[in-house]
Structure formats: structure tokens, C-alpha cells
C-alpha positions as CSV (number, residue, x, y, z in Angstrom):
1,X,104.4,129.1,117.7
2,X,102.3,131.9,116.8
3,X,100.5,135.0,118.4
4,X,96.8,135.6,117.0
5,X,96.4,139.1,118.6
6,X,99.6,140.4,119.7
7,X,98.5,144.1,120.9
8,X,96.6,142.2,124.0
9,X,99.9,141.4,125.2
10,X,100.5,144.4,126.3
11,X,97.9,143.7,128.9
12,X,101.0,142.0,130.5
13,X,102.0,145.3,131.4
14,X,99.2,145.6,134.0
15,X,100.9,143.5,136.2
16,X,104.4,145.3,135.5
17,X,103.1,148.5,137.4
18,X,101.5,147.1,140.4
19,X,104.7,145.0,141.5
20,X,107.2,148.1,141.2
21,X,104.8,149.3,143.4
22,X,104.8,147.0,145.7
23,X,108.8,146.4,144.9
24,X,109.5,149.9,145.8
25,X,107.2,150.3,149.1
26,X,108.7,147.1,150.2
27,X,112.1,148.4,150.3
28,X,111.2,151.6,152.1
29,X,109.6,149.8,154.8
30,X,112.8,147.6,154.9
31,X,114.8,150.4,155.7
32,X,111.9,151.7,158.5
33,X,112.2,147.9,159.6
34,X,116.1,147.4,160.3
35,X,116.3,151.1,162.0
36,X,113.5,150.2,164.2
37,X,114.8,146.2,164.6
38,X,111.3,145.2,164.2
39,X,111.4,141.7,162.5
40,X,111.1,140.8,159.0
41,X,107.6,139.6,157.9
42,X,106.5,136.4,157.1
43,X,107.2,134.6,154.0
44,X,103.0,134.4,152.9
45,X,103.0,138.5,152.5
46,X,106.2,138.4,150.3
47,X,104.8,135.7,148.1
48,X,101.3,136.6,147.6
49,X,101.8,140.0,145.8
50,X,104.6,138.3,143.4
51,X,101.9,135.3,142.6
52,X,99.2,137.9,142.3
53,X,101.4,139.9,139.9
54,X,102.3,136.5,138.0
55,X,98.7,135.1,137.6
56,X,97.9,138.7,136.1
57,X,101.0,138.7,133.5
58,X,99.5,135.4,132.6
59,X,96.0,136.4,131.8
60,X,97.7,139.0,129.6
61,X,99.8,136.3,128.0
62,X,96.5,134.6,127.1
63,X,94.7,137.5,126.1
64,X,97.4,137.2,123.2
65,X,96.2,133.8,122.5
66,X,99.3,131.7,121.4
67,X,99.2,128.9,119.9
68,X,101.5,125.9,118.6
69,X,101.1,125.5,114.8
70,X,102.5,122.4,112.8
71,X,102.7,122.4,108.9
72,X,102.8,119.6,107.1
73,X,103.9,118.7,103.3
74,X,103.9,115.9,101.4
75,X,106.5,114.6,99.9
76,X,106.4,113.3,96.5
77,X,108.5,110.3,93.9
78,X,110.0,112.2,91.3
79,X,110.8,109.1,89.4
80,X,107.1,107.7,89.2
81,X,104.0,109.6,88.0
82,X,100.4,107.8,87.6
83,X,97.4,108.8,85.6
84,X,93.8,107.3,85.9
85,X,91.9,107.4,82.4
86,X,88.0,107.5,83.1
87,X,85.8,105.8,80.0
88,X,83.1,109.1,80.1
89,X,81.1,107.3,77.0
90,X,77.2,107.0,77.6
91,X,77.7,103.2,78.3
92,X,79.3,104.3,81.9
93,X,75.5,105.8,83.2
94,X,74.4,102.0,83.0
95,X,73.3,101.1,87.0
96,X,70.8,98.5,88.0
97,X,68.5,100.8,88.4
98,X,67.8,104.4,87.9
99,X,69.1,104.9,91.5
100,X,71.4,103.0,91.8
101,X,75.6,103.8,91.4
102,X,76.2,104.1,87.8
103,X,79.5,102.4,86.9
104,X,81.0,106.0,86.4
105,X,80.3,106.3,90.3
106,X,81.5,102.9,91.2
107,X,84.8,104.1,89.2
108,X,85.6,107.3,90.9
109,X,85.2,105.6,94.2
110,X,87.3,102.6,93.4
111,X,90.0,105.6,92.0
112,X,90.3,107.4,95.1
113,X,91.0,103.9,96.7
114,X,93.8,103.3,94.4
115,X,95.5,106.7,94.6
116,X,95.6,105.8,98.3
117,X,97.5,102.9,97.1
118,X,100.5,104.9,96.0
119,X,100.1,108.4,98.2
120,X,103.9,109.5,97.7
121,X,103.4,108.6,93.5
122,X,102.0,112.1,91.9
123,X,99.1,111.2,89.8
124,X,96.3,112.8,87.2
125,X,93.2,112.0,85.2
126,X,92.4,111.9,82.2
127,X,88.9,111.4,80.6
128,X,88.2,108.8,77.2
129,X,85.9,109.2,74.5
130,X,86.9,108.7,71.4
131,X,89.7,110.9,72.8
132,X,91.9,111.8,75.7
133,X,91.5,115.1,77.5
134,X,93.9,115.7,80.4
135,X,91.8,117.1,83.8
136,X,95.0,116.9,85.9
137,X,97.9,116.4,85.2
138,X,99.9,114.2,88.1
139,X,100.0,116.3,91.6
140,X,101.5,115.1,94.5
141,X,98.5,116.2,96.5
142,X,96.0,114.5,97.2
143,X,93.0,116.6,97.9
144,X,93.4,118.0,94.6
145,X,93.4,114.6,92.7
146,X,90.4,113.7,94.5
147,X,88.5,117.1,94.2
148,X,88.8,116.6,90.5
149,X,87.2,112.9,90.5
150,X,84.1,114.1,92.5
151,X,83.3,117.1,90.6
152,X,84.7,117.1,87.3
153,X,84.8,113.5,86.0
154,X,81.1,113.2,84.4
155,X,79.6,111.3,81.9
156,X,80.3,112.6,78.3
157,X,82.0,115.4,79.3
158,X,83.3,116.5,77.0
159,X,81.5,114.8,74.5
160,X,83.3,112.6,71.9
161,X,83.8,114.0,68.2
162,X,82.3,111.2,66.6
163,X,78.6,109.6,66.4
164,X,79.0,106.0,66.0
165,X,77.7,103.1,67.5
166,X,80.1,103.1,70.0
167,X,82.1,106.3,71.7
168,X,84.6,104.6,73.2
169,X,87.3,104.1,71.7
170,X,90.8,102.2,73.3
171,X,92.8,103.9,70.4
172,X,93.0,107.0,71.2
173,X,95.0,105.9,74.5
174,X,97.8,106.4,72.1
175,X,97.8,109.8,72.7
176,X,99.0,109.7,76.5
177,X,102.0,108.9,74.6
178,X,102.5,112.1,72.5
179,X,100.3,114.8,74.9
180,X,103.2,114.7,77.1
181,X,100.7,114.2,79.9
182,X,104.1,113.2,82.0
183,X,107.1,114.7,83.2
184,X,110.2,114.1,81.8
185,X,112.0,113.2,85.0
186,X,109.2,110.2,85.3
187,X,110.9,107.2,84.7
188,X,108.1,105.1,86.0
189,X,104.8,106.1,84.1
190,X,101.8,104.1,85.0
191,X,98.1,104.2,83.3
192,X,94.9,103.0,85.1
193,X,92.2,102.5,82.8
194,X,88.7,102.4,84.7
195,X,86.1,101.4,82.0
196,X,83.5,98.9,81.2
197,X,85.7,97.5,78.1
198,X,82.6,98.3,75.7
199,X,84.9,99.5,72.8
200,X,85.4,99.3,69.1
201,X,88.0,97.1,67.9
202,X,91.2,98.0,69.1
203,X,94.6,98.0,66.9
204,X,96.3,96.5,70.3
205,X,100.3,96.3,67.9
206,X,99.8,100.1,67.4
207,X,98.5,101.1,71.3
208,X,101.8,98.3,72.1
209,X,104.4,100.6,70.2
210,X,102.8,103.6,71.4
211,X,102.5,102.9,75.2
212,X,106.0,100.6,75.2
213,X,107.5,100.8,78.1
214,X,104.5,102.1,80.3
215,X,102.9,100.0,83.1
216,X,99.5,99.7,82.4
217,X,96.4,97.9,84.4
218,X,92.8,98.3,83.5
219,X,89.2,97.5,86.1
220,X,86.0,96.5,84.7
221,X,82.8,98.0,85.7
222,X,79.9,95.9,84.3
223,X,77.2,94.0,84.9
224,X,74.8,91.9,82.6
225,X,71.2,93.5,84.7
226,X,72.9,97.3,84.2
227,X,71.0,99.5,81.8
228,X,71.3,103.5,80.7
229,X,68.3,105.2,81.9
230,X,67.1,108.6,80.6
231,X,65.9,111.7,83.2
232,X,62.7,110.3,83.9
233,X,64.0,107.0,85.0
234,X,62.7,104.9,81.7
235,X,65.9,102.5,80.0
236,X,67.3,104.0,77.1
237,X,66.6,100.7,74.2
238,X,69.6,101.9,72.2
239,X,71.8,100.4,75.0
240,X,72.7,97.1,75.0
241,X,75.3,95.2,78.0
242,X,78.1,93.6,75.8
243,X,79.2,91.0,77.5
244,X,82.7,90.5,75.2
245,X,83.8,93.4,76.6
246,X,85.7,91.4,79.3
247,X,87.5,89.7,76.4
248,X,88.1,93.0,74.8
249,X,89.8,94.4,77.9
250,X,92.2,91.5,78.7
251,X,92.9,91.6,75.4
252,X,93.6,95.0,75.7
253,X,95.9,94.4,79.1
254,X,97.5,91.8,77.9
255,X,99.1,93.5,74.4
256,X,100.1,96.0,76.6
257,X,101.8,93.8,79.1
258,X,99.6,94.6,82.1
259,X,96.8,93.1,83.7
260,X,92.7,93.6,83.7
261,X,90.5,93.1,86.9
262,X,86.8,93.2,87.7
263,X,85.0,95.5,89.8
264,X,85.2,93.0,92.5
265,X,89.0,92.9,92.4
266,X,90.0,96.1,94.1
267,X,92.3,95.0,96.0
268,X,94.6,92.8,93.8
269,X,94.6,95.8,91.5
270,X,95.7,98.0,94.2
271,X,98.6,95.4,95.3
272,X,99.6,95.2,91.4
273,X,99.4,99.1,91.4
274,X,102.3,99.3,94.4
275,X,104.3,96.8,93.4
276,X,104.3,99.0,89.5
277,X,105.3,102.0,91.8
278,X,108.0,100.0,93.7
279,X,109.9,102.8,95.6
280,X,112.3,105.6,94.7
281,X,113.5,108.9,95.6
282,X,111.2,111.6,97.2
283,X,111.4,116.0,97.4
284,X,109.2,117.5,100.0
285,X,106.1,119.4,98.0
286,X,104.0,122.6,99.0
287,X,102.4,122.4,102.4
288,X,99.6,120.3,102.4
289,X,97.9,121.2,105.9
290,X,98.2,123.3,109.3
291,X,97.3,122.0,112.4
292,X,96.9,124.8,115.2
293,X,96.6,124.0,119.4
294,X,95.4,127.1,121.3
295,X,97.1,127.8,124.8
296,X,95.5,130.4,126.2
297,X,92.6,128.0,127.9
298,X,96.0,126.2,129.7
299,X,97.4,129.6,131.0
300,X,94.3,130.9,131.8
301,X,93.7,127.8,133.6
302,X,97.5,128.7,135.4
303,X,96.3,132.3,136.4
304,X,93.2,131.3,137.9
305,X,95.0,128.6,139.8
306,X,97.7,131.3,141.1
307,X,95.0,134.0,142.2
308,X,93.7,131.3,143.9
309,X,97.0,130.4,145.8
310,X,97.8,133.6,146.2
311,X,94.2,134.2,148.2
312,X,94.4,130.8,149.9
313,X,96.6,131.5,153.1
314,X,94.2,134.9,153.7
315,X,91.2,133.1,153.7
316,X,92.8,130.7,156.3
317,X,93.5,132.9,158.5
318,X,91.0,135.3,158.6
319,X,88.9,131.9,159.4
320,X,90.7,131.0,162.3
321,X,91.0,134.2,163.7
């Protein structure tokens, strides 16, 4: 419960006046009353001043506008932690056409879909070059995780050291391992690799020893038509579609005993994504959102409806007579 503008309840205080008033007279004529033995009056002229008095402390009350307020927070594993690695090489601007989704795009939305997936598991991103950059490292909140995929995940960004054929480069997931990109207290640490598998040759015994241990899924964005296509919508001709990159990325998956999906397979890879997270013990995290309902409109609403009971029986009467 909360006040907005306390000072306008001491509006209430215009209805405190009138009915000591009224309170005051009332027992003076009372005493007038009995010495005279005149009889006592009726009921209506009793209860119309108090209603009239009530239906003014309530507009006061609602001048103060309360309200009911409700925080929420999330609460968060502490024994899993998730990260999402985003391929940022130049081959992830390939789309059918030079309006259409790039696979980049098709990635960030299929992310947000999977962070759904596990909403108590805190998770990050990372970006891949020839490198791994953290962007965030696992949060519990939401809002934040997807904030960073919409407007910081972009292609080359940063850029990758080297100027090869190829950017991308599968090794250098080896260093999720030693940039302590999760907590010690995660027991559970899962890495979701969203890429088109266009990548040099990777030394899958060295990523194994590195990443043992960690559960590990990778989805595909590619298709044969796709092409890179420069600012004024013409195809880039140094880029080429691999199509052994779906090899390259079970291959990949499978030395680091997870699995690797298509585009097309969000779902399955969301179901494998749970079941890694399993379930485990929770602490409640920072507030996460305030809901607020406003009362004054209701007793407003009440105060009208009193002056109008309280006016009711006069009107009556002064009809019939």
C-alpha cells in the first residue's frame, strides 16, 4: 500500500470540523428537547449529516490517491548458469535476400526463445570470432539478457584479430573455460553455440579437454540460396555457402558430448536445453517489476454514492409534500 500525495489527506480534515459541529449542536438541542418533552427526531436527520460527513472524509482519502503496489523478483538456480555464444563472423549477414532476416537475426530471435526455456537458470552471451568476448555475463533477469541480444549482438563486432579466409573459428571456445565467464557455485554450466558451422578446422580433443564436463548444444543457421550482401544491396562474390559446415558442427557437438540442431529444430533444442538444466535450488534476486492499482477512482466512486444517499430521503420528501 502506498500514498502518492499524502498532504491532500489532510483534506480529510474538512469533514472533521463540520460534524463536531453538528455533534455539538445536536447535544444542545437534546438537552432543550428532554426539558421541553418534545420527541426525538427521526432517524433520516441523524444519518444524513454523519453520511454527508463520511462521503467528504472519503473524497479526502482519494485526493491522497492510494494505491496497492506488488513487487515482484525473480528467483534464480544457483547451481546452473547458461551462456549463448553468437558466431558475429561476416558469414552470419548471409539472408536470401538483401531484406530478408540475416542468420544473425534468425539467431537472436531463436535465443530469446531458448532463454525462455530455462527462466529460473541465470544466463549470458558471449560473441565468436576468432575469439570470445563476454557481453553478459549470466543474470537471472531477463530483460537484461534480452536487451543485450537486440542491441549489442551485431555482426563483427568486435571484429576478429585475424584476416583469413575464414573468421570463425570453433577453437577459441576454449577460452569459456579459462575467462571464468561462470561462477564458481555453478555446478551445472551450459554453452549454446548459435552459428552457421562455417569454421576452420577445429582441434575437437583440445576444445574436449577444455570444455570437459560442460553441457554443450549448438543450432545451425544456413541455407544453400543465403548470400552476404554489401550496403547497396549487391552479393558480396568473396562469399561462398559451405555446405560441410553441417558436418563440421555435429562434429563439433558430438566431441563435446552434446548435440547440433538445424534452424528448424527449435524446439527439440529447447527440450534438450531443460532437461541439461534439470532442477535445483533457487535464492530470490533483485526486484524485477512493480505492479501498482490506483483506489482513489473506487472511493471516489463510494463518496459520490454516499452524497447521494445522504440527499435521497430529502428529495423524497420535498416531492411529496
Amino acid at each position: 500500500m502506498t500514498v502518492l500525495t499524502p498532504l491532500c489527506a489532510l483534506t480529510v480534515l474538512a469533514a472533521v470540523f463540520p460534524l463536531l459541529a453538528y455533534l455539538g449542536g445536536r447535544a444542545k438541542s437534546d438537552v432543550v428537547r428532554k426539558r421541553l418533552g418534545l420527541p426525538p427526531p427521526g432517524s433520516g436527520s441523524e444519518v444524513r449529516p454523519l453520511v454527508a460527513s463520511g462521503a467528504i472524509a472519503l473524497l479526502g482519502l482519494a485526493a491522497s490517491q492510494p494505491a496497492l503496489t506488488h513487487t515482484t523478483s525473480a528467483r534464480s538456480r544457483i547451481d546452473a548458469q547458461a551462456v549463448f555464444v553468437f558466431d558475429v563472423s561476416r558469414s552470419m549477414a548471409a539472408a536470401a535476400s538483401p531484406t530478408s532476416p540475416t542468420r544473425l537475426d534468425r539467431a537472436a530471435a531463436a535465443a530469446l526463445k531458448l532463454r525462455a526455456a530455462i527462466g529460473d537458470v541465470p544466463s549470458g552471451v558471449l560473441t565468436l570470432t576468432d575469439r570470445v568476448l563476454p557481453d553478459l555475463l549470466p543474470v537471472a533477469d531477463r530483460t537484461g539478457f534480452d536487451g543485450v541480444v537486440d542491441g549489442a549482438v551485431r555482426i563483427e563486432s568486435p571484429p576478429p584479430h585475424a584476416t583469413a579466409f575464414r573468421a570463425t573459428s570453433f577453437a577459441a571456445l576454449s577460452q569459456i573455460e579459462s575467462g571464468n565467464v561462470f561462477a564458481p557455485s555453478a555446478k551445472k554450466r551450459i554453452v549454446v553455440l548459435l552459428t552457421d558451422g562455417e569454421s576452420d578446422p577445429v582441434p575437437t580433443s583440445d576444445l574436449a579437454r577444455a570444455l570437459a564436463g560442460y553441457r554443450f548444444e549448438a543450432i545451425r543457421f544456413w541455407q544453400p540460396n543465403e548470400a552476404v550482401f554489401d550496403a547497396d544491396g549487391k552479393r558480396e562474390s568473396a562469399y561462398r555457402p559451405d555446405p560441410s559446415s553441417r558436418l563440421t558442427l555435429t562434429d563439433l557437438a558430438g566431441a563435446l558430448g552434446g548435440r547440433s540442431y538445424d534452424e528448424s529444430q527449435i524446439r527439440r533444442a529447447a527440450s534438450r536445453l531443460r532437461s541439461f538444466a534439470g532442477s535445483g535450488p533457487t535464492v530470490a534476486g533483485p526486484s524485477t517489476g512493480r505492479s501498482r492499482v490506483p483506489l482513489a477512482p473506487w472511493i471516489a466512486l463510494a463518496a459520490l454514492l454516499a452524497l447521494l444517499a445522504s440527499l435521497t430521503p430529502t428529495a423524497i420528501r420535498s416531492t411529496k409534500q
